[in-house]
C-alpha positions as CSV (number, residue, x, y, z in Angstrom):
1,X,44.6,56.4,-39.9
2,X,42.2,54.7,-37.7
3,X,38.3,55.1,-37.0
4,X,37.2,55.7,-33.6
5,X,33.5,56.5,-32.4
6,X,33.2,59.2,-29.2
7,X,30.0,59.2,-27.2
8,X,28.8,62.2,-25.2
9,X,26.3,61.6,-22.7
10,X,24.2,63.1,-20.0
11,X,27.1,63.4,-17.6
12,X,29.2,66.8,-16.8
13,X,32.5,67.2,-18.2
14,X,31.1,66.9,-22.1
15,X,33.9,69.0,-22.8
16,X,36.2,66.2,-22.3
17,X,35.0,64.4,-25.2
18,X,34.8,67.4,-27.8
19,X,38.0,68.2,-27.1
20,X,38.9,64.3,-27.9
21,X,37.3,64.6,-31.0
22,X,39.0,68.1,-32.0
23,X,42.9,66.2,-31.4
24,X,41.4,63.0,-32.9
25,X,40.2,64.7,-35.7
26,X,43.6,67.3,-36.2
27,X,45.2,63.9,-35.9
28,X,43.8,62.8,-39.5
29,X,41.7,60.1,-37.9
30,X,38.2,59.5,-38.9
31,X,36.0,60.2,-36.2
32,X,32.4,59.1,-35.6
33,X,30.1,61.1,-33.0
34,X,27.0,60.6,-31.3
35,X,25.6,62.8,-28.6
36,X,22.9,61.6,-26.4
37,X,19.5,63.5,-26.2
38,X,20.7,65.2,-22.2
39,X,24.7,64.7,-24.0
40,X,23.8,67.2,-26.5
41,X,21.7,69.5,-23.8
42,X,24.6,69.2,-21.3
43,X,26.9,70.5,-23.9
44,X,25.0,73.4,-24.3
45,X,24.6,74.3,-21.1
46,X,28.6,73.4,-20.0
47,X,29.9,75.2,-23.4
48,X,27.6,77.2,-24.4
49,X,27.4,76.3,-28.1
50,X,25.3,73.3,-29.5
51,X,27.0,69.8,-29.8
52,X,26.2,70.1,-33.6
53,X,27.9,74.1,-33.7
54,X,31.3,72.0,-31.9
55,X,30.7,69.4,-35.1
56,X,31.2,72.3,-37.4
57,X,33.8,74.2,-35.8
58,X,35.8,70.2,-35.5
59,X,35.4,69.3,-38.9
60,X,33.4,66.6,-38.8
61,X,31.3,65.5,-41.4
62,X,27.2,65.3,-41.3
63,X,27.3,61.9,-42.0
64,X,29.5,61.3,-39.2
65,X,27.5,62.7,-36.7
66,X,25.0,59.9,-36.3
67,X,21.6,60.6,-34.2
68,X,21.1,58.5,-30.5
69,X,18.0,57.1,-31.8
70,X,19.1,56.3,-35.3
71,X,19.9,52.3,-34.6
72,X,20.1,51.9,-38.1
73,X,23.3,53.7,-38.3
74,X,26.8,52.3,-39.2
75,X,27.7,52.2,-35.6
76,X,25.2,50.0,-34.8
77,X,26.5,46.8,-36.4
78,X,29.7,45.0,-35.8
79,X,30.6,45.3,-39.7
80,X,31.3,48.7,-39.5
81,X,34.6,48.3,-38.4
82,X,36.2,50.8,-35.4
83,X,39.1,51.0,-33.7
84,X,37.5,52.3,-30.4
85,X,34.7,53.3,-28.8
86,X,34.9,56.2,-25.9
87,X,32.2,57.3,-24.3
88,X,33.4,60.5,-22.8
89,X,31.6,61.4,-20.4
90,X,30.0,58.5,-19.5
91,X,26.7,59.0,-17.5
92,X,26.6,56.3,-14.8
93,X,22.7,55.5,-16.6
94,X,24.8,54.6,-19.7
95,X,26.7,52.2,-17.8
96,X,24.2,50.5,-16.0
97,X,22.0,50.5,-19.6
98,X,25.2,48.9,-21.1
99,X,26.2,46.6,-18.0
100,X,23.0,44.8,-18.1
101,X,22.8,44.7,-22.1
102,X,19.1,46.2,-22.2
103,X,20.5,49.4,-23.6
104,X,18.0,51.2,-25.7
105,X,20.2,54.0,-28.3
106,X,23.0,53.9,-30.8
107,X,25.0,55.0,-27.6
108,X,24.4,52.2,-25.6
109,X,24.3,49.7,-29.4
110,X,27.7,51.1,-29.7
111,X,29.5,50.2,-26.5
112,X,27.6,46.4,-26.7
113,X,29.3,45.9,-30.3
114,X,32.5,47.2,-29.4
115,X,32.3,44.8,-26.5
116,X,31.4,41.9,-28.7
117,X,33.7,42.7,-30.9
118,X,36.6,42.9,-28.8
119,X,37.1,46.5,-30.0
120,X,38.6,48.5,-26.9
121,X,35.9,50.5,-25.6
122,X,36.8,53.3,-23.3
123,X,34.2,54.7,-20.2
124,X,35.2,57.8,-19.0
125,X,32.8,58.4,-15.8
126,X,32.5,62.1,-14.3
127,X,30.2,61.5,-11.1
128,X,31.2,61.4,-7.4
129,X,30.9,60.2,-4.8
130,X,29.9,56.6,-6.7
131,X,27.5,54.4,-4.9
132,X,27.2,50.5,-5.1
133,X,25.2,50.2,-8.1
134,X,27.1,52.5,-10.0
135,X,30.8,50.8,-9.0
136,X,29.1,47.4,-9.6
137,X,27.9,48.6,-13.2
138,X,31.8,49.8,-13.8
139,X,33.3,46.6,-12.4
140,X,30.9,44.5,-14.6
141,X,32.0,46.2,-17.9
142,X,36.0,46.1,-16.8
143,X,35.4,42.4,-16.5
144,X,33.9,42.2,-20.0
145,X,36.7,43.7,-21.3
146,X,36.2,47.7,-20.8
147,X,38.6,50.5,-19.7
148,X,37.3,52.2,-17.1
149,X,39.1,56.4,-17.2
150,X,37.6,58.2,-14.8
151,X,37.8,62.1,-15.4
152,X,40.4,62.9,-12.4
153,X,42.2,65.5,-13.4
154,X,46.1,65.2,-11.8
155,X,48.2,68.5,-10.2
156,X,51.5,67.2,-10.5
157,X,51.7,68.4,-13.5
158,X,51.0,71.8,-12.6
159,X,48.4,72.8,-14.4
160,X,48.1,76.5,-15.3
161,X,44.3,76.7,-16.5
162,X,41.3,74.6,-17.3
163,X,42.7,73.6,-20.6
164,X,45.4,72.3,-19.3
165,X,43.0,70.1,-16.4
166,X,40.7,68.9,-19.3
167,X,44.0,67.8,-21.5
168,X,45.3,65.8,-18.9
169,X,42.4,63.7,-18.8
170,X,42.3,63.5,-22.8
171,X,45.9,62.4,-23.0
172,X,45.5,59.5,-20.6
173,X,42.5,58.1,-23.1
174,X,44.6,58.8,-26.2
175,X,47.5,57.0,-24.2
176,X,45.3,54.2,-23.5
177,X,44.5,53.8,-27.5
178,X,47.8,54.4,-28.3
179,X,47.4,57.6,-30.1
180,X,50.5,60.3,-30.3
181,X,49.8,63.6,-29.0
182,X,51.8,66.1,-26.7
183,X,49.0,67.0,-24.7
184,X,50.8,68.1,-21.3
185,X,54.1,66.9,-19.8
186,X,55.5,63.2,-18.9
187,X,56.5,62.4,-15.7
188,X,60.1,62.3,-15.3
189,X,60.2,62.0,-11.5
190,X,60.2,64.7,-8.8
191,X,63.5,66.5,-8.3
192,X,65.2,66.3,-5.6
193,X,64.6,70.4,-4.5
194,X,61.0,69.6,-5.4
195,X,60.9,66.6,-2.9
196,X,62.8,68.5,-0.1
197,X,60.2,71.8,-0.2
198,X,58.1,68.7,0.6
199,X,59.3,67.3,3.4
């Protein structure tokens, strides 16, 4: 199984990366989290439940959970070995911090090492609309190698609930690492009735 670290930070939407962990984890991988001081109160106040109550309920282990100013943790250096780093959701502060390489927690130390390392390092951004700086920070870490996922939830798959809006947006990051799931449906092409009530 692999190793993957998932970042929550500041941003809305931190329930996109809990519920990455929970498949990761019911997956068998080993997973890695780190929630930044406003990640951990914007879970709170999005779920209702502290980040570390999600850790318990998920499975993962205290030594796993790794604090955002602890830059002596295993995260931190290059020779702890991962197979991904996703920061979901990824505060647009994050990015710039990363971007410009004067990041200053294990958050931001993460990202930089996965991006040295050549590790595929995922950016899930929940914030619109996006000004200048902010696109220029994204464009500048897709050119050094990151994904960029933004949390756009799709309809044509017909979502019936909220579940099934946050899942979408999981499944395309564990698409993009190559992860099996059967979160939501594939696209098979619109039928021909469907494409008619259309016209």
């Amino acid at each position: 199984m692999a190793r993957y670290l998932v970042c929550v930070t500041g941003a809305s939407g931190s329930i996109y990366g809990v519920r990455l962990m929970k498949v990761l984890a019911e997956a068998g991988h080993e997973v890695h989290a780190v929630a930044s001081h406003w990640g951990a109160r914007v879970t709170e106040h999005e779920t209702g439940r502290p980040f570390d109550s999600w850790m318990r309920e998920i499975g993962i282990p205290r030594e796993n959970v790794h604090a955002p100013d602890n830059l002596g943790a295993s995260p931190a250096s290059g020779t702890f070995r991962l197979d991904g780093v996703i920061l979901a959701p990824c505060s647009m502060s994050s990015a710039g911090a990363i971007a410009s390489g004067a990041g200053t927690n294990l958050v931001h130390r993460a990202a930089q090492v996965a991006l040295k390392e050549g590790w595929t390092l995922a950016l899930v951004p929940r914030e619109t609309p996006l000004s200048l700086i902010s696109l220029r920070s994204l464009c500048a870490l897709a050119e050094s190698g990151a994904i960029v996922i933004p949390a756009c939830p799709a309809f044509y798959h017909l979502p019936r609930d909220m579940d099934d809006m946050i899942d979408f947006v999981v499944a395309k990051i564990l698409d993009r690492f190559s992860v099996p799931h059967d979160l939501g449906m594939r696209w098979e092409g619109m039928k021909r009735e469907d494409a008619l009530l259309r016209e």
